[in-house]
C-alpha positions in Angstrom: 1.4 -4.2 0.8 -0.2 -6.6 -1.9 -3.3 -4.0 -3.1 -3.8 -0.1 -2.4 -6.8 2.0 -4.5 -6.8 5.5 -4.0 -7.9 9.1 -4.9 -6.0 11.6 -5.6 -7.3 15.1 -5.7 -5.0 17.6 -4.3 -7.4 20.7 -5.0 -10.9 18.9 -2.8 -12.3 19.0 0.2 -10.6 15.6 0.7 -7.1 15.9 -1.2 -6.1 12.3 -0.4 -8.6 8.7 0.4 -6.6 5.3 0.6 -7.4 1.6 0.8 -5.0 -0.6 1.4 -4.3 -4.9 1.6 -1.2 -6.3 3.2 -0.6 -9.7 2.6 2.0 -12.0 4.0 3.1 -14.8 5.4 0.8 -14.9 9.0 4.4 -16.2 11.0 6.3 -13.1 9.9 6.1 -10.7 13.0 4.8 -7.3 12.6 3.8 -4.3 15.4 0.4 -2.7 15.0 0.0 1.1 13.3 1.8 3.7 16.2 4.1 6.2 16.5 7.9 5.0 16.3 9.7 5.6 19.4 13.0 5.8 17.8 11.5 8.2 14.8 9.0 9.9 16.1 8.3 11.8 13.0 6.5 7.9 11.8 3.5 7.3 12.3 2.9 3.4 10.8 2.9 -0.4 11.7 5.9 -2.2 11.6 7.6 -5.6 10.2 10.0 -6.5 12.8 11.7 -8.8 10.8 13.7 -6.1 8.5 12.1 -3.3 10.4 10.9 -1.0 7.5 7.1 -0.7 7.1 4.0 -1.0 4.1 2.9 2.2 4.5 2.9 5.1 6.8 2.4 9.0 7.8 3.9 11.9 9.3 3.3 15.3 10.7 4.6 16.8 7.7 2.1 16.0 5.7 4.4 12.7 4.0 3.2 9.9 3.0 4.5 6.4 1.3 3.2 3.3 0.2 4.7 0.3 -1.3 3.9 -3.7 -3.3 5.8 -6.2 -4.4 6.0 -6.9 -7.9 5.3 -10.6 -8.3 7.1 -11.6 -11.4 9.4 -15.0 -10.2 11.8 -14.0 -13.0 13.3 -10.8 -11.1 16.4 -10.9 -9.8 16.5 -10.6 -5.4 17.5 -7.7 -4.0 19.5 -7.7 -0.6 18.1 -4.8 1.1 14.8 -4.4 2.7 12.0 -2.7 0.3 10.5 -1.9 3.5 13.0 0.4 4.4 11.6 3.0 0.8 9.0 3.5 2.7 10.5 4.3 6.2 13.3 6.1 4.4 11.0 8.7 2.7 8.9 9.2 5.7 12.3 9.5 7.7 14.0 12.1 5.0 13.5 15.8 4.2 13.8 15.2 0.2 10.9 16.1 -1.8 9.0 13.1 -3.2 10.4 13.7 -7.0 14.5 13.8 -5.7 13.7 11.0 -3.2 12.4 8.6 -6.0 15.0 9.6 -8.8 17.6 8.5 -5.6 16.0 5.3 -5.6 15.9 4.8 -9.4 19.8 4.5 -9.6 19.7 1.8 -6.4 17.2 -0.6 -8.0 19.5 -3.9 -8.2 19.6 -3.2 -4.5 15.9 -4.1 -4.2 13.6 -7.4 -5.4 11.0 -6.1 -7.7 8.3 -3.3 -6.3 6.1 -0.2 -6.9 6.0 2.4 -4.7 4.3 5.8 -3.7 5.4 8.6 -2.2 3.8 12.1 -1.6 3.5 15.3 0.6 0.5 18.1 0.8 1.7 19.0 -3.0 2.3 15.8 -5.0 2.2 12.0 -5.4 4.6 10.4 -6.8 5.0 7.3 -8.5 8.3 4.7 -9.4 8.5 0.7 -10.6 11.4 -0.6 -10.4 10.6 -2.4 -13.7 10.0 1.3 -15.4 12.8 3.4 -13.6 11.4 6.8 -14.4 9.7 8.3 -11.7 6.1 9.9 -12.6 4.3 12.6 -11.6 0.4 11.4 -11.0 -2.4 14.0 -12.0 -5.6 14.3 -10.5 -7.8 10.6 -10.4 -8.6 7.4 -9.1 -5.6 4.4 -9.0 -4.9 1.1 -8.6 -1.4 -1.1 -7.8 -1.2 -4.4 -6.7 1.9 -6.4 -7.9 2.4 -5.1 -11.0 3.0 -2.2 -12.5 0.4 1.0 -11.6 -3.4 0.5 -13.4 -2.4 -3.0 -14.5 -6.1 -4.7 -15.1 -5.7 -7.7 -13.3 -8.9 -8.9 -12.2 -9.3 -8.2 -8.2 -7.8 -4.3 -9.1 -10.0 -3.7 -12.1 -12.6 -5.3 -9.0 -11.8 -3.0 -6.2 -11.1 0.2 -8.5 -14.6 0.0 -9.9 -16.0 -0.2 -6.3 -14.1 2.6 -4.8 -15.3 4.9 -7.4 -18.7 4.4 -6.2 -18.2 5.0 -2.6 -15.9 7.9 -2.4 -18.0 9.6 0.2 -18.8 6.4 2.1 -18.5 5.8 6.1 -15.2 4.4 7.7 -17.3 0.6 7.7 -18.6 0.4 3.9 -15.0 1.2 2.6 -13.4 -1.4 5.2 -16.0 -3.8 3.4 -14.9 -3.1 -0.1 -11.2 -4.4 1.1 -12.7 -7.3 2.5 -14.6 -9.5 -0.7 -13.2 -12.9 -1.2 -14.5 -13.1 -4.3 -11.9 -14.8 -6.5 -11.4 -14.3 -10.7 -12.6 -16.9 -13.3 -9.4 -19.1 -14.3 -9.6 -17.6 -18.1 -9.3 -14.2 -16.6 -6.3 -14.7 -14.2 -2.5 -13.5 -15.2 0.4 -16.0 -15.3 3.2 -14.9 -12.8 5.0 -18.0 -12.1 3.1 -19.0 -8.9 0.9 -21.8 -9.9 -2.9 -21.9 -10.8 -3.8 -22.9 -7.2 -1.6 -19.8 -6.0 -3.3 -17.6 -8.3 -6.5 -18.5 -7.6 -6.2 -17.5 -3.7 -4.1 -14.4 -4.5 -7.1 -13.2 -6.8 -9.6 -12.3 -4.1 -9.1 -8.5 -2.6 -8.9 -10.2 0.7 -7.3 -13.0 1.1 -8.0 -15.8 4.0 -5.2 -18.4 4.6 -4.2 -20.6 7.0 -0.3 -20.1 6.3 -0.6 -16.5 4.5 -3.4 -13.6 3.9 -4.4 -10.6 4.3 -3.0 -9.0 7.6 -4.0 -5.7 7.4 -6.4 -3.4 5.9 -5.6 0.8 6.2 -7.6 3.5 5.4 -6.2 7.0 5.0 -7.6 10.2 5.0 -6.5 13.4 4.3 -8.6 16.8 4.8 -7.8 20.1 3.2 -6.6 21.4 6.7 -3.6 18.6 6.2 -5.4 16.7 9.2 -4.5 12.9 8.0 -6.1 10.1 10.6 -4.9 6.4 9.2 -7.1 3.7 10.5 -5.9 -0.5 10.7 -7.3 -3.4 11.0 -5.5 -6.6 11.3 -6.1 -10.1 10.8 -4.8 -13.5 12.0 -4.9 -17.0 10.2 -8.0 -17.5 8.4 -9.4 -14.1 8.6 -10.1 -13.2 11.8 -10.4 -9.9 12.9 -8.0 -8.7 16.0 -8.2 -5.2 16.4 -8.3 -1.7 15.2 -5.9 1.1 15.6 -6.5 4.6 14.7 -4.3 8.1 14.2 -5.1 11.2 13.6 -2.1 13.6 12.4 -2.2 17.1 12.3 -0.2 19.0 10.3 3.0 20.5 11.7 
């Protein structure tokens, strides 16, 4: 997952709304959002290549979310970072003990952020800042660097979301998909190239070789309902389908 915006108010109507970019590499194989057959308790896509996931649900009410942190200078893990997410959804620890686990593993992992949460908290850990934090109330941002940093397309998408909180299923979908790409001047510097950042600055991203694959949204209702909707992409933007669960609570 390459850009997730969300709001967080555990006390409303609506306790928890999520948009969400994956990007990556078209050729890498991924399943659609379903429930796993060999952990039923998941409810999320897939990457069958290290077979962890970029976000995902379950009846309990958890949820995680993860991006890479794109910084060429970190060290390569050898485990999946997939497999935080899966692993949380898959676990009975609380979202604080989970993450202060995974603070004393990070050499294990190439660089990320990730979120994890349940009908009480959301929870937040880098692995560039290994403290895990406790988020209040508010609207957020993360794309691949650390929570809130203002890098053009978040400060972009951030801005939007704020003014559509109560918006249909189809005007948030078309938040996640603007191409609109940052002035040179206004981009960050993580190793990549200036061509490289200039694609990777648009919220969605359409490329032949890599883009956006998959846009979620998440909703959560006070009754601990949760329905996650996806739609996925192939080279050069096009659309392929849409998959939708809705999750009571258990």
């Amino acid at each position: 997952m390459c850009l997730v915006v969300f709001s967080w108010q555990p006390e409303s109507a609506q306790p928890l709304l999520l948009l969400a970019n994956r990007d990556e590499v078209h050729a890498r194989p991924s399943a659609p959002l379903a429930q796993w057959s060999d952990q039923p308790a998941i409810y999320a896509g897939r990457d069958l290549e290290a077979g962890g996931t970029w976000l995902g649900i379950t009846e309990q009410s958890r949820f995680a979310t993860l991006t890479n942190i794109r910084d060429l200078s970190l060290p390569l893990g050898a485990k999946s970072r997939g497999a935080l997410v899966s692993d949380y959804l898959a676990g009975q620890q609380s979202p604080q003990a989970y993450l202060h686990d995974i603070a004393t593993q990070l050499t294990q992992y190439s660089g990320f952020n990730l979120l994890v949460g349940d009908q009480h908290s959301m929870w937040y850990l880098s692995s560039t800042e290994p403290r895990p934090v406790r988020l209040s109330a508010g609207i957020y941002a993360l794309c691949n660097a650390s929570l809130d940093t203002p890098w053009p397309k978040l400060v972009r998408v951030r801005s939007a979301f704020a003014q559509h909180l109560d918006a249909t299923d189809q005007v948030l979908f078309e938040l996640m998909h603007d191409e609109h790409r940052a002035d040179d001047d206004q981009l960050p510097d993580t190793g990549v190239g200036l061509a490289m950042e200039r694609m990777l600055s648009s919220i969605f991203i359409r490329g032949e070789a890599y883009g956006t694959r998959v846009t979620s949204l998440l909703r959560r209702s006070s009754e601990g309902v949760t329905t996650l909707t996806e739609r996925s992409y192939a080279m050069h933007g096009e659309y392929t389908g849409q998959v939708q669960v809705q999750v009571p609570r258990s």
